[in-house]
C-alpha positions in Angstrom: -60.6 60.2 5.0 -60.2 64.3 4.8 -60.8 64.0 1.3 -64.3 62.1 2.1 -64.9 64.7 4.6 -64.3 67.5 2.9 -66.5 66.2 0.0 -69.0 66.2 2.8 -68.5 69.6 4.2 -69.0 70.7 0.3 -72.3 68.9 -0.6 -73.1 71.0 3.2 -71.7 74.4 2.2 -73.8 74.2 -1.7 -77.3 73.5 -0.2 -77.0 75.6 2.4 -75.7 78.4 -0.1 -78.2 77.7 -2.3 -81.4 77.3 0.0 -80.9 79.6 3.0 -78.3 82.4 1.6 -79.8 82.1 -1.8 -76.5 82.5 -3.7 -77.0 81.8 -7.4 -76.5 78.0 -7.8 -73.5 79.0 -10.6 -71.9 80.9 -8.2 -72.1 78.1 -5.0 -70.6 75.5 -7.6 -67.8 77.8 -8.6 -66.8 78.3 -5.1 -67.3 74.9 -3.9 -65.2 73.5 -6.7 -62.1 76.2 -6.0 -62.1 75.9 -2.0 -62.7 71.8 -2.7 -59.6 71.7 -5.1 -57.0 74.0 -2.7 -58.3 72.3 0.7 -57.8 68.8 -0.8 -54.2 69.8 -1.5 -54.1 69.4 -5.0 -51.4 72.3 -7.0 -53.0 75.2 -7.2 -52.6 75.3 -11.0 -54.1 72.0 -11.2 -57.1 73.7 -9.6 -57.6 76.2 -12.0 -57.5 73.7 -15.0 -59.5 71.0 -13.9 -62.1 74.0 -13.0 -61.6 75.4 -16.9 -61.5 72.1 -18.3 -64.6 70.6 -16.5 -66.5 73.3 -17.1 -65.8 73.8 -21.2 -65.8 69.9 -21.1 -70.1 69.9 -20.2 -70.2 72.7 -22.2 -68.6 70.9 -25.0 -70.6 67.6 -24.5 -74.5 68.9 -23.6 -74.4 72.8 -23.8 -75.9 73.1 -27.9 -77.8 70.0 -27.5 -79.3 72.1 -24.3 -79.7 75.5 -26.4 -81.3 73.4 -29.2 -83.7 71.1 -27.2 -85.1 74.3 -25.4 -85.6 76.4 -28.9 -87.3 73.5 -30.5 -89.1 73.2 -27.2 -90.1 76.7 -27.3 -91.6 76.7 -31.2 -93.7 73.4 -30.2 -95.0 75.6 -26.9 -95.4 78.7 -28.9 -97.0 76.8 -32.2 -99.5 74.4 -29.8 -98.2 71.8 -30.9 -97.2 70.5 -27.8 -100.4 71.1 -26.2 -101.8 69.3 -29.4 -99.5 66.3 -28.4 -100.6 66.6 -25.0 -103.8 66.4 -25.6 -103.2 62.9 -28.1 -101.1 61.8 -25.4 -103.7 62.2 -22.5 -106.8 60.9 -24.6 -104.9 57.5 -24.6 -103.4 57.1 -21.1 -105.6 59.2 -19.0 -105.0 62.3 -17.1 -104.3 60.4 -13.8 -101.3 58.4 -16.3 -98.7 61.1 -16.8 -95.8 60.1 -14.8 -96.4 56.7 -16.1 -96.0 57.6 -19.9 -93.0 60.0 -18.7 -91.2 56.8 -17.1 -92.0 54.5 -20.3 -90.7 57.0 -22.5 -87.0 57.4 -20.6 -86.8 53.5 -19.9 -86.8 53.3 -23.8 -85.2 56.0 -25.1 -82.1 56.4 -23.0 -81.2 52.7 -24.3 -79.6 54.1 -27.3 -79.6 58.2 -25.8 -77.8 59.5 -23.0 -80.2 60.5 -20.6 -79.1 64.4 -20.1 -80.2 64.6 -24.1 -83.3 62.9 -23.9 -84.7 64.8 -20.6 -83.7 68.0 -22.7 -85.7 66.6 -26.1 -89.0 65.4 -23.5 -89.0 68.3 -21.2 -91.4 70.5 -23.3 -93.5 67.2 -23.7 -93.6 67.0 -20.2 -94.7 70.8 -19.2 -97.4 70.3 -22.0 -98.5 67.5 -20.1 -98.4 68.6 -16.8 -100.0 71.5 -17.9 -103.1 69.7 -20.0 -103.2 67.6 -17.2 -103.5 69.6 -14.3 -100.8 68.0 -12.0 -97.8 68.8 -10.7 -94.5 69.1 -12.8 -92.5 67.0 -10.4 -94.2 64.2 -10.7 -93.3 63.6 -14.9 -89.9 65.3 -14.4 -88.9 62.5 -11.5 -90.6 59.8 -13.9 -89.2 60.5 -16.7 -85.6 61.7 -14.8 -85.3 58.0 -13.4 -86.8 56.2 -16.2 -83.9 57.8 -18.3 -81.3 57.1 -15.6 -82.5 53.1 -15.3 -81.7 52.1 -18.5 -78.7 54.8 -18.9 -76.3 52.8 -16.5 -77.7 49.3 -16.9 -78.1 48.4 -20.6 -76.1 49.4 -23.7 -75.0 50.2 -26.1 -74.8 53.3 -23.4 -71.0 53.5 -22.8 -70.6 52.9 -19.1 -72.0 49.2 -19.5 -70.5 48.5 -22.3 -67.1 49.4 -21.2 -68.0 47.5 -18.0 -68.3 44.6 -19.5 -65.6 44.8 -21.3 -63.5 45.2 -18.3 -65.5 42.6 -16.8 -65.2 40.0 -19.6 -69.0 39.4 -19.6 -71.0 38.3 -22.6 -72.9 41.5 -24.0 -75.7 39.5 -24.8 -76.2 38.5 -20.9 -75.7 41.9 -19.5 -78.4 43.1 -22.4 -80.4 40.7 -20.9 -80.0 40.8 -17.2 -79.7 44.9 -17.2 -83.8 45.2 -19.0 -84.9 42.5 -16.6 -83.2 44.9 -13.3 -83.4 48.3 -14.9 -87.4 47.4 -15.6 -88.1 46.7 -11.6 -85.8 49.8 -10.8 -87.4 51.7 -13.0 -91.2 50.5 -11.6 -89.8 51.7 -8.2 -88.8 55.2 -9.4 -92.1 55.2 -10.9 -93.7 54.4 -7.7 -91.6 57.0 -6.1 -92.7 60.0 -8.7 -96.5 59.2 -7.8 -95.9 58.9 -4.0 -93.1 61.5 -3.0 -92.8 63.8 -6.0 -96.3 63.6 -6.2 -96.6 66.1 -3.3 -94.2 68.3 -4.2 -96.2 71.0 -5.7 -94.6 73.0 -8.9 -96.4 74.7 -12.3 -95.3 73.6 -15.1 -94.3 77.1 -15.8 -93.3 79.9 -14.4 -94.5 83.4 -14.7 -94.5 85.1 -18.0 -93.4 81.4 -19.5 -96.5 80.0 -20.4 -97.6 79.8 -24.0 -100.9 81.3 -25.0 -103.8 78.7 -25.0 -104.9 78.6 -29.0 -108.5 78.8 -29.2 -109.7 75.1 -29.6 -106.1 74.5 -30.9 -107.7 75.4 -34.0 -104.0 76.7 -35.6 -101.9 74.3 -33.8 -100.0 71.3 -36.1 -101.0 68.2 -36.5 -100.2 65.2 -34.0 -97.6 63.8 -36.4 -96.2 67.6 -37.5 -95.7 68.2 -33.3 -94.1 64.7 -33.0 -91.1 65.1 -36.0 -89.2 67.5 -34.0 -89.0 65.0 -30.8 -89.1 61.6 -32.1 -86.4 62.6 -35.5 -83.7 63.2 -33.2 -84.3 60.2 -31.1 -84.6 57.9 -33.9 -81.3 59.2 -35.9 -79.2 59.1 -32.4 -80.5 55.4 -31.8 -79.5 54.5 -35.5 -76.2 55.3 -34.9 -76.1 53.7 -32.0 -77.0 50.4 -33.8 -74.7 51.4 -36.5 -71.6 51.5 -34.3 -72.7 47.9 -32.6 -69.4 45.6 -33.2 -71.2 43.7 -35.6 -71.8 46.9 -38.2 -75.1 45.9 -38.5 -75.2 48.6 -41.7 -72.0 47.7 -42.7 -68.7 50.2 -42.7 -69.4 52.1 -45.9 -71.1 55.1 -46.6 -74.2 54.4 -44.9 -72.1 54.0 -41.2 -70.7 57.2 -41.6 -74.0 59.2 -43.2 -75.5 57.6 -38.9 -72.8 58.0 -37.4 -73.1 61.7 -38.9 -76.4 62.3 -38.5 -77.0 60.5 -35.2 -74.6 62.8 -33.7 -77.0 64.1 -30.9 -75.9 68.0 -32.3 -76.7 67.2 -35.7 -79.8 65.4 -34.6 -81.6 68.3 -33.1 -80.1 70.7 -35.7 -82.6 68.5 -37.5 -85.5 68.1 -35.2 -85.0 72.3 -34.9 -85.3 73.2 -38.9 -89.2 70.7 -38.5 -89.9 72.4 -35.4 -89.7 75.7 -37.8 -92.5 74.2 -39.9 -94.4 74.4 -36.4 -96.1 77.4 -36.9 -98.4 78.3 -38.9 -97.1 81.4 -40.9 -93.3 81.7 -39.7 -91.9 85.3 -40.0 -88.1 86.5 -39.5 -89.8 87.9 -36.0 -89.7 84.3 -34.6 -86.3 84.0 -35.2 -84.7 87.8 -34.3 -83.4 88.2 -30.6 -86.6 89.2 -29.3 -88.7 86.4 -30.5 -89.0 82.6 -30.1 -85.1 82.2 -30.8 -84.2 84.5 -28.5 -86.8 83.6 -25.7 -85.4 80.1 -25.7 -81.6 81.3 -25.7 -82.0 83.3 -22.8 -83.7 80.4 -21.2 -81.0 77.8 -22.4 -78.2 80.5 -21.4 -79.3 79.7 -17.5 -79.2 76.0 -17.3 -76.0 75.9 -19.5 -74.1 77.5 -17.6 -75.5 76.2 -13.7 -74.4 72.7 -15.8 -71.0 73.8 -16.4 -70.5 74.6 -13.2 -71.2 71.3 -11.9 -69.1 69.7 -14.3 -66.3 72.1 -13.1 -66.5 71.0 -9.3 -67.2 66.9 -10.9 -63.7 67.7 -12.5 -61.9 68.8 -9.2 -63.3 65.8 -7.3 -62.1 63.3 -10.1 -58.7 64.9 -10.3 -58.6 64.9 -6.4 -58.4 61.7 -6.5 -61.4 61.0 -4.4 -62.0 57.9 -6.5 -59.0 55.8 -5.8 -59.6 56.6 -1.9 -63.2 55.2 -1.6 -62.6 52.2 -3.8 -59.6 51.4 -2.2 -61.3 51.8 1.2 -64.5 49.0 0.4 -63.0 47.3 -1.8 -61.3 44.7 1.1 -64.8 44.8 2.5 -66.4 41.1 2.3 -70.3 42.1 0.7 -69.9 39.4 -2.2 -72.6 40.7 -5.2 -73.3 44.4 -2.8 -69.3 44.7 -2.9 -69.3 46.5 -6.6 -73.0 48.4 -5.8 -71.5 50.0 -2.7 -68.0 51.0 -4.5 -69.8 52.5 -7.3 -72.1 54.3 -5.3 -69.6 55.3 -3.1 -67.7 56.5 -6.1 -70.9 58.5 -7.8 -71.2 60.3 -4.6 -67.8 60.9 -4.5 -67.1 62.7 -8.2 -70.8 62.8 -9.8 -70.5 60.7 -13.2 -71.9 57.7 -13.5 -69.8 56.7 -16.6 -66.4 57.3 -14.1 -67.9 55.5 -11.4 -69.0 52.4 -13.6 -65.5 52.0 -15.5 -63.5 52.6 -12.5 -65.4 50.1 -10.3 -64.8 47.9 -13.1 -61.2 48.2 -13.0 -61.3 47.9 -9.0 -63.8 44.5 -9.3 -61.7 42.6 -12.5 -59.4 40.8 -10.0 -61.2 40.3 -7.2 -64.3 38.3 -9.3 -62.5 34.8 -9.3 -61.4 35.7 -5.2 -65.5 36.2 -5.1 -66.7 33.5 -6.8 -68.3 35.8 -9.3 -66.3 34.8 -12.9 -69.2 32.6 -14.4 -70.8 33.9 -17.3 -74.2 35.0 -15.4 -72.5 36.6 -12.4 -70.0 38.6 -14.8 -73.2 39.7 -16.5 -74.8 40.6 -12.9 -71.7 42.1 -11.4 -72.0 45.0 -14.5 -75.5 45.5 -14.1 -74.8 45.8 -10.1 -72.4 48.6 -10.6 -74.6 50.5 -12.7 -77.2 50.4 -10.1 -74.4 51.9 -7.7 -73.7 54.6 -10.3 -76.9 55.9 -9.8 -76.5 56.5 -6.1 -76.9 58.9 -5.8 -77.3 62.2 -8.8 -76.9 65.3 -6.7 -74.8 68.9 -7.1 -71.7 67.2 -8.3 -73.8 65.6 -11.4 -74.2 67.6 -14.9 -78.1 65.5 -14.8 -79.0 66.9 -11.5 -78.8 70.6 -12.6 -80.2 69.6 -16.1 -83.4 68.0 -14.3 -84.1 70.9 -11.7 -83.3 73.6 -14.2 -85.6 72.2 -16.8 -88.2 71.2 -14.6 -88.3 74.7 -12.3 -86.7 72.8 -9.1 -84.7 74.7 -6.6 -81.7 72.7 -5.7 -82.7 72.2 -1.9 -86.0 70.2 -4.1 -83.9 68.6 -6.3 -82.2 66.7 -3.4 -85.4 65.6 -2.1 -86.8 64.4 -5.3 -84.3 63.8 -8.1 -81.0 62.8 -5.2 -83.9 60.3 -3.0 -85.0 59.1 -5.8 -82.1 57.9 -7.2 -81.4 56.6 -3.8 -84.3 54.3 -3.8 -84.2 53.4 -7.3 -80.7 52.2 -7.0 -81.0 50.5 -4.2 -83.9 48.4 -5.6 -81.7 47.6 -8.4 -79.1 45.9 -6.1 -81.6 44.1 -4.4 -83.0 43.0 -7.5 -79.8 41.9 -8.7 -78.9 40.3 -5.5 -82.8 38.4 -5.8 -81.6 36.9 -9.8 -78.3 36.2 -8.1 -79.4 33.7 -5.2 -81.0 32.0 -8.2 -79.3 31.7 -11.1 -75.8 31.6 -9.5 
């Protein structure tokens, strides 16, 4: 239990260091993660790598797919091409429509895209919206945050549910099937909750000194199609290799499978999407490119959020080499819930360490022999049990998650907003999923 209280006391000590002393949310994480790591008894030497190691781990995984999503973001601000988008976009849906096109676009494309990649490749999209719109940013960051998160730990080929069912033994196909029905309603009630809550929550879409210049009539901005090559080219190479890699080798194991696997690398991707986004403007001159221009503009931004992210994949790493894990599955899973049993152990576990993908594999693991004990091991209820869990591992995204710092530093939230919007949201959606799962359940099993 000290561990779970400690874990408490921390999630205490980062928004109240944060919010009310207004330390720097790198510095609250670093500390939190050390006195986290030496309080839970672990070797002090163990402290210091799993500090190192989470941090240059994020890094490794997210930090150039950050620096390159913000610089092509930048060129499509800077060009207008992402006001021109914005204004295609909104001619179509509406002005009142914006979180709703924000929540389509993550349900679909964090299918095949992990969802910290694709907020990074929409958040420019989103500002532009906002923006043309006249609404608040938090309403298409929370959209577009949860529609990415519904699909993320509910359908593959994203690795948590696959892996799940693995574990699991379920037929792919089912959970495939089962996860769009229950990540679809989940991802209607995160919708709901970005137009009611988030709604309210009143931030520009940029701040000071950020904002693009307005081109006159767009007259010099790039074409619709031009403004939409640098977003939708690294989506569509990442969810190519996705479908490569399937078991079946859909392309076969040749040449082609490794040119996707390659190129849908979400690195190589946006290295991609970034040399169209260079055709963006309409006369490009080294200036752009120097320190003090666009390039340099969006590193300094990127530099920010890269680093905040790093630091809260170095205290994620303390709390999953703590152990933390271990003690709150091994404390519900005796608990008699039947189909809530694996929601509440993954949530618990989310809470606990802050990755989804951990908390989805190792609830697995903890629900494998207890599914027959249950009365869980037909096909359908294998299926529902994965898609359960990765409902729990969305309860709830907060400090300890690498997405919580990529959502509010992207979409100008302070943390003590972020737990309102992006952690209660998550909340509710999650919950719905369960319900929803607990609904096809009494029916089908």
């Amino acid at each position: 239990m000290w561990l779970i209280i400690l874990l408490v006391f921390a999630i205490a000590f980062i928004i109240f260091a944060t919010a009310k002393l207004k330390l720097h949310p790198f510095l609250a994480l670093l500390l939190t993660a050390f006195g986290f790591g030496i309080l839970s008894g672990m070797p002090l030497e163990e402290v210091v790598k799993s500090v190192n190691a989470g941090f240059g781990g994020t890094i490794g995984y997210i930090g150039i797919v950050i620096l390159l999503g913000a610089i092509i973001g930048t060129f499509l601000e800077k060009s207008g091409g992402a006001w021109r988008l914005a204004e295609s976009i909104l001619s179509i849906t509406g002005k009142k429509n914006v979180p709703l096109t924000m929540s389509i676009m993550g349900y679909v494309v964090s299918i095949p895209v992990f969802c910290d990649s694709g907020f990074v490749i929409l958040s420019s999209l989103n500002k532009a919206l906002a923006k043309r719109a006249g609404v608040t940013l938090a309403s298409g960051a929370i959209a577009l945050s949860l529609g990415l998160y519904a699909t993320h730990t509910m359908v593959p080929p994203t690795p948590g549910p696959i892996a799940a069912a693995g574990i699991l033994d379920a037929d792919l196909g089912l959970v495939i099937m089962w996860g769009l029905l229950i990540s679809a309603i989940a991802c209607a009630a995160g919708w709901v909750y970005a137009i009611t809550i988030a709604a309210k929550v009143d931030i520009p879409p940029y701040k000071d000194g950020e904002e693009p210049a307005v081109l006159p009539s767009l007259a010099d901005a790039p074409s619709p199609m031009s403004s939409l090559l640098p977003i939708v080219l690294p989506i569509g190479l990442i969810v190519l290799r996705s479908i490569a890699l399937f078991p079946t080798k859909p392309f076969g194991t040749g040449m082609v499978l490794q040119g996707l696997s390659f190129l849908g690398q979400p690195v190589v991707a946006l290295l991609i999407g970034f040399g169209f986004a260079l055709l963006l403007p309409k006369k490009l001159d080294k200036q752009m490119l120097s320190g003090s221009g666009w390039l340099g503009e969006a590193v300094l931004a990127a530099a920010t959020i890269i680093i905040i992210t790093g630091a809260g994949g170095s205290f994620g790493k303390v709390l999953q080499n703590s152990g933390i894990a271990k003690v709150v599955g091994d404390q519900l899973s005796t608990a008699h819930l039947g189909i809530f049993l694996p929601f509440i152990i993954a949530a618990g576990i989310k809470t606990a360490q802050g990755s989804s993908t951990v908390a989805i594999i190792t609830t697995a693991g903890i629900m494998a022999p207890l599914l027959v004990p249950l009365g869980l091991d037909s096909d359908n209820a294998r299926a529902l049990v994965v898609v359960v869990i990765g409902a729990g591992s969305m309860v709830v995204s907060h400090a300890n998650d690498s997405f919580f710092w990529v959502v509010t530093q992207f979409s100008n939230m302070d943390p003590k907003t972020g737990y309102r919007l992006q952690t209660g949201g998550t909340l509710v959606q999650g919950l719905v999923g369960a319900v929803a799962v607990w609904c096809a359940a009494a029916v089908v099993l």
